[in-house]
C-alpha positions as CSV (number, residue, x, y, z in Angstrom):
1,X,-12.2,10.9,0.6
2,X,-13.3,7.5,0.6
3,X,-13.2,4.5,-2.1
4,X,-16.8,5.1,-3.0
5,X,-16.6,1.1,-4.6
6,X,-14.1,-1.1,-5.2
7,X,-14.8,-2.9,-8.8
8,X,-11.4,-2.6,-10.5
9,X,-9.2,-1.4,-7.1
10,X,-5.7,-3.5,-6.4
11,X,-5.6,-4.3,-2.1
12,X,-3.2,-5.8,-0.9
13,X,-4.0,-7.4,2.5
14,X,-1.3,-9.0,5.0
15,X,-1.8,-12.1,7.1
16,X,-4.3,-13.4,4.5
17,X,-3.7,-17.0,4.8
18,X,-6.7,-17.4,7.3
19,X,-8.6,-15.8,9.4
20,X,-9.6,-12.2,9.4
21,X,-7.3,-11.7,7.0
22,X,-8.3,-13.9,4.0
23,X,-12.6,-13.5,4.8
24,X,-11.2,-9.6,4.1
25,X,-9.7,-10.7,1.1
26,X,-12.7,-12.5,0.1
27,X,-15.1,-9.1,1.3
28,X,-12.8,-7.2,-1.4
29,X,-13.0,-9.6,-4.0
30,X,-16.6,-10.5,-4.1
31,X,-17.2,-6.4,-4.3
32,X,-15.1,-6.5,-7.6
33,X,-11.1,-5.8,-6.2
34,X,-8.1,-7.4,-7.7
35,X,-6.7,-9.1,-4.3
36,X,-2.8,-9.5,-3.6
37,X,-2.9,-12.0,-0.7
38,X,0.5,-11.6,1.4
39,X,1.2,-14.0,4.6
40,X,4.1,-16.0,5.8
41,X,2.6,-19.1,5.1
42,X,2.0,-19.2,1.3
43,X,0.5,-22.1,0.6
44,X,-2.8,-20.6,2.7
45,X,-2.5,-17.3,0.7
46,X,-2.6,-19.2,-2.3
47,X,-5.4,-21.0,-1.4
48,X,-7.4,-17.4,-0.4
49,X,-6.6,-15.9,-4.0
50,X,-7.9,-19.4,-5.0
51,X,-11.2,-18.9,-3.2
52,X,-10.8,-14.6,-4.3
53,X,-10.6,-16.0,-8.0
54,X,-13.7,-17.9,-7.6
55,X,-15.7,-15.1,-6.6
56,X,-14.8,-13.7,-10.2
57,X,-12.0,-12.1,-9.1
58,X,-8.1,-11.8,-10.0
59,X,-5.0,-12.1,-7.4
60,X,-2.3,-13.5,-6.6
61,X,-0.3,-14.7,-4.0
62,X,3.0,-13.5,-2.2
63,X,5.0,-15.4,1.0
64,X,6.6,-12.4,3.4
65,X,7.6,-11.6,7.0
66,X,6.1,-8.4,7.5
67,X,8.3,-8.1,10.3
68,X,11.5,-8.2,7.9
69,X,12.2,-4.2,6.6
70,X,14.3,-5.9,3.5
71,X,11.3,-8.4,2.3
72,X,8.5,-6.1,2.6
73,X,10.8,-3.3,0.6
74,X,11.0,-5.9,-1.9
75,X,7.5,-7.3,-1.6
76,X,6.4,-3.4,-2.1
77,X,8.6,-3.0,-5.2
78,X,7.4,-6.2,-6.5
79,X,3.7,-5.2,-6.2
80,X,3.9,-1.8,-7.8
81,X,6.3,-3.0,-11.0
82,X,3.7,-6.8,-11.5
83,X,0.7,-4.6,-11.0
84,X,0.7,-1.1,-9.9
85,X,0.2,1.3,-6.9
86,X,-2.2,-0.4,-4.6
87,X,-6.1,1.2,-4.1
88,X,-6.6,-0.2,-0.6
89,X,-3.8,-2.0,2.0
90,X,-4.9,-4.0,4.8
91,X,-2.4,-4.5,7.5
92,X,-3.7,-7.2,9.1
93,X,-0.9,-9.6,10.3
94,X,-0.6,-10.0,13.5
95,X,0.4,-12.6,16.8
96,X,-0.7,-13.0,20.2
97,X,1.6,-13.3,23.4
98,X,0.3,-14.1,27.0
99,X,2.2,-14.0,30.0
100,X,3.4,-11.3,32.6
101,X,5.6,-8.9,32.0
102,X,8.2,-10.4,33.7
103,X,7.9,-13.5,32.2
104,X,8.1,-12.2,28.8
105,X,11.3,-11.5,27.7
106,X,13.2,-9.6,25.0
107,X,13.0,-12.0,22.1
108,X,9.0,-12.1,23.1
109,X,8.9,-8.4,22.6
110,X,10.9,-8.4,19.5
111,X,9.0,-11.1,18.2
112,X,5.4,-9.2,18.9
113,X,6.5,-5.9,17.9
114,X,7.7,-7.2,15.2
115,X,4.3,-8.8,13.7
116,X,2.2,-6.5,14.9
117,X,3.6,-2.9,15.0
118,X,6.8,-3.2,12.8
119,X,5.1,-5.0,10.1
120,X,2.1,-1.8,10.0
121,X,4.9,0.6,10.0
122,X,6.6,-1.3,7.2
123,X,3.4,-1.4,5.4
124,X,2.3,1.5,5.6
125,X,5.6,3.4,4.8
126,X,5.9,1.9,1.3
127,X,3.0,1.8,0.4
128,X,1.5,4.9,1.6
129,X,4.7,6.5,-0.3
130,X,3.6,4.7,-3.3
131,X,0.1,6.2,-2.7
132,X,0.8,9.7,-2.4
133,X,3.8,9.7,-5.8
134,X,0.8,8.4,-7.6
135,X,-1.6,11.7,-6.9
136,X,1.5,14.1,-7.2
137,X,2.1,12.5,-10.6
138,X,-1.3,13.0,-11.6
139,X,-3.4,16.4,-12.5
140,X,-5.9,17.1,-10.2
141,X,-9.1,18.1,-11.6
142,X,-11.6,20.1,-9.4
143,X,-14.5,18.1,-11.2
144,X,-12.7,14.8,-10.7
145,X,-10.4,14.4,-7.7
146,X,-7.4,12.2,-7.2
147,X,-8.4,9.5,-5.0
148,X,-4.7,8.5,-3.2
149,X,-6.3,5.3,-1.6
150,X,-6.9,4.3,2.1
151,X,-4.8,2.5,4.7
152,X,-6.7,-0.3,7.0
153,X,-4.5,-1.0,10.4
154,X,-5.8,-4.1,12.4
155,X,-5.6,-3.0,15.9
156,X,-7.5,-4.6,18.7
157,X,-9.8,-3.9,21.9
158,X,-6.8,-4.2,23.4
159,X,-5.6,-1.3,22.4
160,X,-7.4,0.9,24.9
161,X,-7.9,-2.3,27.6
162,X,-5.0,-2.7,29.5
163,X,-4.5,-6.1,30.8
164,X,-1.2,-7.8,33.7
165,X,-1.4,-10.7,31.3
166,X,-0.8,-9.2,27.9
167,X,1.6,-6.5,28.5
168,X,3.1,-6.8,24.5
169,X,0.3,-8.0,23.0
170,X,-1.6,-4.8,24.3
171,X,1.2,-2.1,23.9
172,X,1.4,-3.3,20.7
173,X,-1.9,-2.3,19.0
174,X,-2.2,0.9,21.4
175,X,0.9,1.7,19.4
176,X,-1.0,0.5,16.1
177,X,-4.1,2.9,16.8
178,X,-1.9,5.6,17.4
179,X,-0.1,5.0,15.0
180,X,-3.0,5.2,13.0
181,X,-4.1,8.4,14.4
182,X,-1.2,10.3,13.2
183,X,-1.1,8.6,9.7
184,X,-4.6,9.7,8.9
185,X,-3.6,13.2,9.9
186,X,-0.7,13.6,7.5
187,X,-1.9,11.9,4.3
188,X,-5.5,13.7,4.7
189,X,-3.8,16.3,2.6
190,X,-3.5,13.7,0.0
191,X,-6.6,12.1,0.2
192,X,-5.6,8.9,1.4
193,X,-7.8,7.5,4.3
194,X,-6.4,5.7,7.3
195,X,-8.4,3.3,9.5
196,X,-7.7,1.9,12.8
197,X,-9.9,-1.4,13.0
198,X,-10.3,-2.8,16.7
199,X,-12.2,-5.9,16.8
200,X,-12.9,-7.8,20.1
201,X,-12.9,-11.6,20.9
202,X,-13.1,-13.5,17.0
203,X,-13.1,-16.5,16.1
204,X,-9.5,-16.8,14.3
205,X,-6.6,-19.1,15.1
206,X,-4.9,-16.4,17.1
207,X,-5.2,-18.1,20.2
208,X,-4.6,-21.7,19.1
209,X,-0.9,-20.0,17.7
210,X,-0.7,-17.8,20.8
211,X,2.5,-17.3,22.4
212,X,1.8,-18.7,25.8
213,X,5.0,-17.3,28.4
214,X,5.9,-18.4,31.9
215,X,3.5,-21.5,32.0
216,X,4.0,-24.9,32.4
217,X,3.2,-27.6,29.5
218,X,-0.7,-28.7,31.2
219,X,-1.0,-25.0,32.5
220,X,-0.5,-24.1,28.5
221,X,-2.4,-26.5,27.1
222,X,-5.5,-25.6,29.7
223,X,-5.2,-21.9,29.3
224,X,-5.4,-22.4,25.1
225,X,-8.3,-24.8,25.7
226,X,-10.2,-21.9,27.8
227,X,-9.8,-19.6,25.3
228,X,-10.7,-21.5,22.3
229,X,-13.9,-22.5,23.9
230,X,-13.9,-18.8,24.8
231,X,-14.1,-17.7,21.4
232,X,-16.3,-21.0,20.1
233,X,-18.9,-19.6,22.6
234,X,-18.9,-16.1,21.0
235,X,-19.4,-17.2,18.1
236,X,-17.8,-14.1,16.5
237,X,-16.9,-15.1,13.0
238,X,-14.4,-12.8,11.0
239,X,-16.6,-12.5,8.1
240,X,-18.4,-9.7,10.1
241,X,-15.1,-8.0,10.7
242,X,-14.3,-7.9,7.2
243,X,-18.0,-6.4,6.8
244,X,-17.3,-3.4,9.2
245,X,-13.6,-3.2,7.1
246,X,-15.2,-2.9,4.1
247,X,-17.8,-0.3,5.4
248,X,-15.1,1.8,7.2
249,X,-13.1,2.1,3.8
250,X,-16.1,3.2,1.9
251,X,-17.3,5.8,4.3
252,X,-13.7,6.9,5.4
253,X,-14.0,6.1,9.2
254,X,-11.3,7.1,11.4
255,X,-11.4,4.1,14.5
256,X,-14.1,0.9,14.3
257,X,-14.3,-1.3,17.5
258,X,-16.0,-4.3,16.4
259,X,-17.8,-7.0,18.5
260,X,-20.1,-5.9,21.7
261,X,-16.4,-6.3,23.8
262,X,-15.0,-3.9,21.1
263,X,-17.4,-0.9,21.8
264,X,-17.8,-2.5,25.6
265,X,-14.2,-1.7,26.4
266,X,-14.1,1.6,24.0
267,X,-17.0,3.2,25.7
268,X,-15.2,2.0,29.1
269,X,-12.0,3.4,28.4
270,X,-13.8,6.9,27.6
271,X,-15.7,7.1,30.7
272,X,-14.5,5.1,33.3
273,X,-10.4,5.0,32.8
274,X,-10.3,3.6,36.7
275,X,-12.9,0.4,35.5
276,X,-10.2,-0.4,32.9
277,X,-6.9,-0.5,35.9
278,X,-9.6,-3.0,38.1
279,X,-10.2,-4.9,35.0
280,X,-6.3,-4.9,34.3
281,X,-5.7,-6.5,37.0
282,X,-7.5,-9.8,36.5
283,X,-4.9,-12.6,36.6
284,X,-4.3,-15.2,33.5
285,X,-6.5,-18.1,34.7
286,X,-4.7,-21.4,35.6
């Protein structure tokens, strides 16, 4: 079932410093939701729950590694004891890497995995445990059903376009949908809704903090130039990701590509699997 509204829910959203993480945060609290604003850099998520608070709404403000299995137990812990079990969780945080899978190498993979699947998995273990103790502990009434909350995972187009110059990066949030996939089958049963969000090209800072492997210093720079301009020239601003977010939550959606590449390279990947390998094998530009 979904969260019909949100005046009075608790989310906690990841990687809200910037980006698509705080306008989400911001989406929430300007529809009435007590935000908790997690990211590694906390001075930005501070300044999100500052710009949440003056939407009218309450949060606060928590530095973690998502990646770290010990500061996200403790980051759970801390959430459910200062407040209580969370309505909505965004797992958002997330990294880019570019290079060819031969120039990426195992610290790359660690470091990716890390962000962007490991910190999902992390999130979505305690909390969705949190989640379903809360509607064991309470009576179910027939009249009146216990809502267990719902689960938003940040994937990406990527994650059914394959590409030679993103091999982590794109494993990576395959994994996340999947991921996703099997989450929403298992807590169904306790009425806890799980969405798989996969936006195309926005405009965030993910490529300006993009990993770039196996390049030279002026190849670096002119790849991170290209894409920026890239993204300036979509003009794809995260506040409409947020917007699709918010709407998936309410009406319980199970995957949401996002963007005209997002459904592009969905509807792609249904139909034409051998249009994806040709496009795959595009090389990183120089």
């Amino acid at each position: 079932m979904p969260l019909a509204h949100f005046d009075g829910a608790l989310a906690v959203v990841t990687g809200a410093g910037s980006g698509l993480g705080r306008a989400t945060a911001l989406a929430l609290a300007e529809r009435g939701a007590t935000v908790v604003a997690a990211d590694i850099d906390l001075p930005a998520a501070e300044h999100t729950v500052t710009l949440a608070k003056s939407l009218g709404a309450g949060g606060a403000a928590h530095r973690v590694d998502v990646s770290d299995a010990a500061a996200m137990e403790a980051f759970a812990a801390e959430v459910r004891s200062t407040y209580r079990v969370p309505d909505i969780l965004v797992n958002n945080a997330g990294i880019a890497a570019a290079g060819s899978f031969l120039d990426t190498g195992v610290e790359d993979w660690d470091r990716v995995l890390g962000v962007n699947l490991w910190g999902v998995v992390h999130g979505s273990r305690l909390f969705a445990r949190q989640m379903v103790d809360r509607v064991n502990a309470l009576p179910n009434r027939p009249d009146k059903p216990n809502l267990g909350g719902h689960i938003v995972n940040i994937a990406s187009a990527a994650a059914f376009a394959p590409w030679r110059g993103m091999p982590a990066y794109c494993t990576s949030k395959a994994a996340v949908l999947m991921l996703s996939e099997c989450l929403r089958a298992e807590l169904a049963g306790h009425r806890i809704g799980v969405t798989a969000v996969c936006p195309g090209p926005t405009g965030t800072n993910i490529v300006a903090n993009a990993a770039l492997l196996g390049l030279g210093t002026d190849a670096r720079e002119r790849l991170r130039r290209r894409g920026e301009k890239a993204l300036r020239m979509r003009d794809q601003a995260p506040e409409r990701v947020a917007e699709r977010i918010v709407q998936a939550v309410i009406k319980n959606k199970p995957m949401v590509p996002v963007t005209l590449e997002g459904h592009l390279l969905h509807t792609l990947s249904r139909i034409s699997p051998s249009s994806m390998r040709l496009l795959a094998k595009i090389p990183i530009p120089q």
